[in-house]
PyMOL commands that place a pseudoatom at each C-alpha (Angstrom):
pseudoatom trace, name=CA, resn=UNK, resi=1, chain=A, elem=C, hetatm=0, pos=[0.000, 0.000, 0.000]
pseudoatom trace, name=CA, resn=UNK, resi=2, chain=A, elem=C, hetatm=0, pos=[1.259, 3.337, -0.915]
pseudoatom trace, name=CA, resn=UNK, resi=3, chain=A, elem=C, hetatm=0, pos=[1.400, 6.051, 1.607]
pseudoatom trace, name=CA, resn=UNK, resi=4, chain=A, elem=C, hetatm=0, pos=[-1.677, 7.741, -0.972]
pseudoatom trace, name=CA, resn=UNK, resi=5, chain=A, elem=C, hetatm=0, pos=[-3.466, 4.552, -0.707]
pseudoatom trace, name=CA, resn=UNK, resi=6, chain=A, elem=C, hetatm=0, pos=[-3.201, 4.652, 3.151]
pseudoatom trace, name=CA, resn=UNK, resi=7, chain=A, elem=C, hetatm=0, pos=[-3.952, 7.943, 3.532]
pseudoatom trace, name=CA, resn=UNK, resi=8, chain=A, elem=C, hetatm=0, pos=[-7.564, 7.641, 1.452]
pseudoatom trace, name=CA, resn=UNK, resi=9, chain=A, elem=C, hetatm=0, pos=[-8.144, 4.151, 2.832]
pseudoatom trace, name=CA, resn=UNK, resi=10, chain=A, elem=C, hetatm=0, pos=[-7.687, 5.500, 6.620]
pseudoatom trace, name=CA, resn=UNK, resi=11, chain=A, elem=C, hetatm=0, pos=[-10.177, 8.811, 5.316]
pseudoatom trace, name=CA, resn=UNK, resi=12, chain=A, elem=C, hetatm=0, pos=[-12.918, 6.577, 5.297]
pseudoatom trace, name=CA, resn=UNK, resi=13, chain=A, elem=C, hetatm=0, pos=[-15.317, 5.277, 8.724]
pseudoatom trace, name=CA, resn=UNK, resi=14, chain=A, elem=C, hetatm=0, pos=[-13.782, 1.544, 9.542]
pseudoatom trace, name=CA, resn=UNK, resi=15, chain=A, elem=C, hetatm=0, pos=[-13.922, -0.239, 12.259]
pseudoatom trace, name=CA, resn=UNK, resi=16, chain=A, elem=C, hetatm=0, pos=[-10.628, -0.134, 15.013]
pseudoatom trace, name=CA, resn=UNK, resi=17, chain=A, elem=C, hetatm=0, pos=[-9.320, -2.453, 17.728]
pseudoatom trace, name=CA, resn=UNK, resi=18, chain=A, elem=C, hetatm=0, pos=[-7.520, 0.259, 20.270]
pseudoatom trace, name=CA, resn=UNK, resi=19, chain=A, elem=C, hetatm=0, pos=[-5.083, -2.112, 22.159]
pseudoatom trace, name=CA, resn=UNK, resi=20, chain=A, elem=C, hetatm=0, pos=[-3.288, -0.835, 25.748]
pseudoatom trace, name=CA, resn=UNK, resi=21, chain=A, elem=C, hetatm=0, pos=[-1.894, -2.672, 28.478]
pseudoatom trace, name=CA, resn=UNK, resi=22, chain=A, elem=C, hetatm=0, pos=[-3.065, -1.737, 31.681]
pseudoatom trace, name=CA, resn=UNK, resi=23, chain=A, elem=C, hetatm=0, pos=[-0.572, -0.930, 35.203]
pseudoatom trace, name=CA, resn=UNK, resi=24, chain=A, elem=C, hetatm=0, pos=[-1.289, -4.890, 35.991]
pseudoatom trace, name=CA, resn=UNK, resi=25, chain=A, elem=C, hetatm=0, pos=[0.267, -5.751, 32.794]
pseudoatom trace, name=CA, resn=UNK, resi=26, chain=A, elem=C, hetatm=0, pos=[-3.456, -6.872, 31.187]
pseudoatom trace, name=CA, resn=UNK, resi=27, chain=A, elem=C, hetatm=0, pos=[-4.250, -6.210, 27.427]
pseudoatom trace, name=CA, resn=UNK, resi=28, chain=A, elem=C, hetatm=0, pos=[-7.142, -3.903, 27.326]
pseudoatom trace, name=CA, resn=UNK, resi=29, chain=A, elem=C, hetatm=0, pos=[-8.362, -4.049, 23.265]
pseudoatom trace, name=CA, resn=UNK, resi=30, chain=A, elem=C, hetatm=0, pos=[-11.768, -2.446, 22.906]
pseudoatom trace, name=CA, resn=UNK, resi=31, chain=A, elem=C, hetatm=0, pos=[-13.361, -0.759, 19.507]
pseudoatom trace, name=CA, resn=UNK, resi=32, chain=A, elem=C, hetatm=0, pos=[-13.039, 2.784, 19.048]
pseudoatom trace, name=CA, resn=UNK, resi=33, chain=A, elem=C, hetatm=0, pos=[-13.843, 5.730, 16.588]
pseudoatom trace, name=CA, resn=UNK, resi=34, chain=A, elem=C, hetatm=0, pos=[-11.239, 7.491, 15.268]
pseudoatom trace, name=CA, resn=UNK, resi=35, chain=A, elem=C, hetatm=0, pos=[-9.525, 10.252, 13.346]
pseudoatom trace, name=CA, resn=UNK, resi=36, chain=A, elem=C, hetatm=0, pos=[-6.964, 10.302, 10.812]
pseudoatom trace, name=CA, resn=UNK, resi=37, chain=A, elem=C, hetatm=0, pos=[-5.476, 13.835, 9.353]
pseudoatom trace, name=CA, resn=UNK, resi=38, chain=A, elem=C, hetatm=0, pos=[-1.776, 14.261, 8.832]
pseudoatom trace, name=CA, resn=UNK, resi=39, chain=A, elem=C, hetatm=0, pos=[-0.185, 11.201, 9.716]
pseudoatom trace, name=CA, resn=UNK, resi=40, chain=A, elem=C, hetatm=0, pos=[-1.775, 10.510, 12.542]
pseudoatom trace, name=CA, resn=UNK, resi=41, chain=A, elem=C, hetatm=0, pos=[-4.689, 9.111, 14.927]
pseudoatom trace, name=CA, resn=UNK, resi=42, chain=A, elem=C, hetatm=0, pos=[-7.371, 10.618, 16.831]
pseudoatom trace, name=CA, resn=UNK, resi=43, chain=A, elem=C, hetatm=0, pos=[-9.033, 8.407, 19.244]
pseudoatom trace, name=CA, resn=UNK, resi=44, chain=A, elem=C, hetatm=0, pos=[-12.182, 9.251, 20.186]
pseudoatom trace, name=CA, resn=UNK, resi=45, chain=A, elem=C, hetatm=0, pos=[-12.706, 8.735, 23.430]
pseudoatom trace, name=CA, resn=UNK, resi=46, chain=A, elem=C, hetatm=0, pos=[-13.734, 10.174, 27.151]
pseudoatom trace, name=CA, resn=UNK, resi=47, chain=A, elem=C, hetatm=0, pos=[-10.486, 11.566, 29.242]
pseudoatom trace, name=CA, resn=UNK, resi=48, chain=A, elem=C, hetatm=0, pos=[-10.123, 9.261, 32.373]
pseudoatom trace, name=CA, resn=UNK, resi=49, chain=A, elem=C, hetatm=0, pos=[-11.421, 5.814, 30.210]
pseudoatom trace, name=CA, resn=UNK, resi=50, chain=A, elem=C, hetatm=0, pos=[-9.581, 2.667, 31.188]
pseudoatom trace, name=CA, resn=UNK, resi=51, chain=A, elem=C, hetatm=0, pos=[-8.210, 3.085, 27.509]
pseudoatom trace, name=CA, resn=UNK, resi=52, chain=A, elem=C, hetatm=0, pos=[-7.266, 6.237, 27.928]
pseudoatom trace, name=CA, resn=UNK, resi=53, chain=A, elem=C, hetatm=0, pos=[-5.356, 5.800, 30.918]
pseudoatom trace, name=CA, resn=UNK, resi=54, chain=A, elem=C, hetatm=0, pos=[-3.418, 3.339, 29.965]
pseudoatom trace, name=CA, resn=UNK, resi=55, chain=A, elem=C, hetatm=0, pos=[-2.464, 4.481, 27.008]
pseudoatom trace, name=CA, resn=UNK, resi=56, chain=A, elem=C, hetatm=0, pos=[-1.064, 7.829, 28.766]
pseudoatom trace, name=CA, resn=UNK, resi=57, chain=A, elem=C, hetatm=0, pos=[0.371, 6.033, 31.574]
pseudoatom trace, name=CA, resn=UNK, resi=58, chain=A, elem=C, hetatm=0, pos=[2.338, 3.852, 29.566]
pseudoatom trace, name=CA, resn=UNK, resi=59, chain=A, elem=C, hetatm=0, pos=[2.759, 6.154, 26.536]
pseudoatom trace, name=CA, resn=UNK, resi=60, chain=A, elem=C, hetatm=0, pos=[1.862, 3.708, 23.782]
pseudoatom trace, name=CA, resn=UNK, resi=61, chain=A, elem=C, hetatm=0, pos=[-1.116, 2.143, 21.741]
pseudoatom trace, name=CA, resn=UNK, resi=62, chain=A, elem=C, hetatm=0, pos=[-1.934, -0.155, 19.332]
pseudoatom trace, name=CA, resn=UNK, resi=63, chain=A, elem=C, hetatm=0, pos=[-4.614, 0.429, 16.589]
pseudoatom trace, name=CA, resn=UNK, resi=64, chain=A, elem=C, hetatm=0, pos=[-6.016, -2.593, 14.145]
pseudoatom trace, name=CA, resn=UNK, resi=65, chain=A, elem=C, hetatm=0, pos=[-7.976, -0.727, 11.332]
pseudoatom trace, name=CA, resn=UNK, resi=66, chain=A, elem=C, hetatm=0, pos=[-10.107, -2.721, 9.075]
pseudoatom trace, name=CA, resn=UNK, resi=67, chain=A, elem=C, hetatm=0, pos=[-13.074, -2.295, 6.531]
pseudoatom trace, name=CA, resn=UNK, resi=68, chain=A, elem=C, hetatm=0, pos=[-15.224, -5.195, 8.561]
for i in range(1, 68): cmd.bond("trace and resi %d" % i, "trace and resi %d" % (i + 1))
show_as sticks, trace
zoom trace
């Protein structure tokens, strides 16, 4: 995939796995909504989520994007 393709193929509403691990050292995947402009994600999601802390407290996500 070209970095066009990605771009226009991440423009579109799909379906996303946001993967964290928590302070216990649990995976915490869950479905989100998201954003993609310039290179990179937006998660949408509410400040204080178990997603969202983990994800600032250990500085690192992983997204799984796909057209379901």
């Amino acid at each position: 995939m070209t970095p066009g393709e990605r771009d226009a193929y991440l423009s579109q509403p799909r379906n996303a796995i946001l993967a964290t691990v928590g302070a216990n050292g649990r995976i915490h995947a869950v479905p989100v909504w998201f954003r993609y402009e310039g290179g990179a994600f937006g998660i949408i999601t509410e400040r204080g989520s178990v997603k969202h802390r983990n994800a600032v407290n250990a500085g690192r996500a992983a997204i799984c994007v796909d057209d379901g």
